[in-house]
Steps between C-alpha positions, in 0.01 A plus 500: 500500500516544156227348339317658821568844388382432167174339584458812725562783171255311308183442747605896604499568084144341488363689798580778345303465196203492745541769724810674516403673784385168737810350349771779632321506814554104495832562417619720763303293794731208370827710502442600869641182583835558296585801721502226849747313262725738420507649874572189641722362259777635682414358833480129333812534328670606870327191637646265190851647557517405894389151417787479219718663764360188773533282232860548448568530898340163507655281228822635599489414872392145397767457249751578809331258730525222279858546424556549846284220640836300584672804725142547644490135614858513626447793753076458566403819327251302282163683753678859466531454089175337483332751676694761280425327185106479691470868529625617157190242395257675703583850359490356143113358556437818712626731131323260275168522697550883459535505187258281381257673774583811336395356186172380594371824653586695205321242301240516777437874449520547173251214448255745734589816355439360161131356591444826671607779249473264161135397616298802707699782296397393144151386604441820562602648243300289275204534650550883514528437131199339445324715678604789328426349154857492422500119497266194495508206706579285220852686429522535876455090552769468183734729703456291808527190355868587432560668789631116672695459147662830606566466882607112515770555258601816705475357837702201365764713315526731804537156727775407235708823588527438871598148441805644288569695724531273770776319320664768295795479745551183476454460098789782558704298713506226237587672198772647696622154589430374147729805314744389779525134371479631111799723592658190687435306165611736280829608677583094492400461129759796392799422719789261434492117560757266637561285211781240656868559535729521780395631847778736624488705833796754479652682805142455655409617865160445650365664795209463750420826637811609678675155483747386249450163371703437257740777344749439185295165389614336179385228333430334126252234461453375121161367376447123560757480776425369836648717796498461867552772733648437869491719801445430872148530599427878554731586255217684244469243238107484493549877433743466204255272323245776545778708353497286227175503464547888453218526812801702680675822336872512506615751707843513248600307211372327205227190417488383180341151311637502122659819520112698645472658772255336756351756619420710207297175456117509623442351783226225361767397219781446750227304722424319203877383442540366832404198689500478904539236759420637854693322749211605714225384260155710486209295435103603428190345660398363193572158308821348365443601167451851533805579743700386204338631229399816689142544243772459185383221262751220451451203323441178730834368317710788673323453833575146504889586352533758817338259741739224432823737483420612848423198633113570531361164380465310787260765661293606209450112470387476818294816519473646156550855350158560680645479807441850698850541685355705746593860636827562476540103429398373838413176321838421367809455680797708427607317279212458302460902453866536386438258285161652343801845508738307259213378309367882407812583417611246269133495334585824351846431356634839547827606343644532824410319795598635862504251813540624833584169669285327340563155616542621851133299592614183322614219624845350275360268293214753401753770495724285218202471296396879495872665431543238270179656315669806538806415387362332152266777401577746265423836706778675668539373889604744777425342822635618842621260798729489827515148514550316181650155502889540301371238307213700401661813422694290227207493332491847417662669225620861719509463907578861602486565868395817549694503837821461393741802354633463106322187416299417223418852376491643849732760454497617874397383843104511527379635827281279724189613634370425813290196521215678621486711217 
């Protein structure tokens, strides 16, 4: 558009020296068109704001479906959400054709316009010109040689301004999201860091909406140590690790690692200081290799390190890191995925690593060989269980059951929740 505009001042500059006259009357036929771009520039940028607005509808509907492809299945609503999902397509073609249809007939008529008023309008003039002795055809043939070096430009700067106006809203929508992440980015750059230490929950109580789950919670957990957490099932341990996790406010008390409070923290450092194992494991439609590395580059000496801890080697001998597990893991067996879960984990060597029975999947000897991983590395364990071998919980250096009044740091009885909560 710019260099456009420019080539336009300087073939309207040398017209001038001709004939001023033929030259303004040039001029003017070729800003005719203008005026059709600025009247309908509203009307496209209307258009380009209902197809952002379809847009959105769209993506989000499909994001929903996918996550929800499993309950779909379960009670045969997959036609109703397909032809939901269907529909919000159809309306996003239907606001793109507009647009772009919109587009093309303003093109359209200023194109016309232009040949109409920048071609019969001058002419005339000209000739009027000539005729009247005012001009000769040789300044007059000079004029209209630059008359195309005057409307091309135009017609292709005035093409250029529809076009940006057809996306303006959603360059708009963009930089909004963009100052959002910088803000993210910035907020996590100045905020305080867990830097090690004990983990200490003081007189904590959590709560779920209008349920109590736990309520005068204490417990100390120093760095390095290797803790396991007992409850029945139901009980709420899954949501205590994503208390620890500092996913989950406190509804009363204090969290603190080394003496900061957790959630002063931002939330992408306290992601970044915690490792996961799902006891139900999620797993993409993609290869081995990226559901452990998630995109993150690792060196082939850690993948192979996290492979073996988790007792991965067998299958990525037999099928390799290129091996596409399939949605949701439909190629491995349940085993398998909690496996590739344990490996993720442990390939990031997180200061603290939560396990939310972890081993659950396994059978014993395979179970052995992963707590035993867990029990030699240097991160801080917390894993949770309702049925851990005695011999097992020997292994651990605290055992604190979370069910049972004044022990281990429980300082009063912990409420049970119901199991279907």
């Amino acid at each position: 558009m710019s260099s456009n505009a420019l080539l336009f001042i300087g073939a309207l500059g040398g017209a001038a020296s001709f004939d001023w006259l033929t030259a303004t009357a040039f001029l003017i036929g070729n800003l005719l068109p203008a005026m059709i771009s600025f009247w309908t520039q509203g009307t496209v940028s209307r258009a380009a704001r209902a197809w952002s607005t379809a847009n959105a509808a769209w993506t989000g509907q499909l994001k929903d479906f996918l996550a929800g492809l499993d309950t779909a299945r379960t009670y045969q609503a997959n036609g109703v959400l397909k032809a939901r999902v269907g529909g919000l397509g159809q309306q996003l073609e239907q606001r793109l054709f507009h647009m772009t249809y919109l587009t093309a007939i303003v093109a359209g008529a200023t194109m016309i316009v232009s040949s109409l008023c920048g071609m019969l309008l001058p002419y005339g003039v000209g000739i009027w010109r000539i005729i009247r002795g005012a001009s000769t055809l040789a300044k007059f043939m000079g004029v209209l040689q630059l008359a195309n070096s005057m409307r091309t430009p135009l017609l292709t700067v005035l093409d250029g301004i529809n076009q940006w106006g057809a996306v303006k809203p959603i360059k708009q929508k963009i930089q909004a999201v963009q100052a959002l992440h910088a803000a993210k980015r910035k907020a996590d750059q100045s905020g305080p860091r867990l830097a090690g230490g004990p983990l200490q929950l003081r007189d904590v109580s959590v709560r779920i909406g209008q349920k109590t789950l736990f309520s005068h919670l204490n417990l100390t957990i120093n760095p390095g140590e290797h803790v396991l957490l007992m409850a029945p099932s139901g009980f709420g341990k899954s949501t205590l690790l994503r208390v620890l996790q500092g996913e989950i406010p406190l509804a009363s008390g204090t969290y603190t690692i080394g003496g900061v409070a957790v959630e002063e923290v931002p939330r992408t450092r306290r992601r970044q200081y915690f490792g996961l194992i799902k006891q139900t494991p999620f797993l993409f439609d993609d290869t081995i290799r990226y559901n452990l590395t998630l995109g993150a580059q690792f060196s082939a000496s850690e993948i192979t390190a996290a492979v073996q801890q988790a007792g991965l080697s067998q299958l990525v001998a037999e099928k390799g890191l290129t091996y596409r597990v399939g949605e949701n893991g439909r190629n491995l067996s349940g085993g398998q995925s909690q496996r590739v879960e344990i490996a993720r984990a442990l390939l990031r060597r997180r200061p603290v690593l939560l396990a939310d029975e972890a081993a659950s999947a396994l059978d014993d000897r395979l179970a052995r060989q992963v707590r035993q991983e867990f029990l030699t590395g240097p991160e801080t364990l917390i894993e949770v269980g309702h049925q851990v071998p005695v011999a097992v919980q020997g292994l651990y250096d605290q055992v604190i059951h979370l069910d049972t009044a004044g022990k281990n740091g429980v300082s009063k009885v912990i409420k049970p929740i119901l199991a279907n909560t």
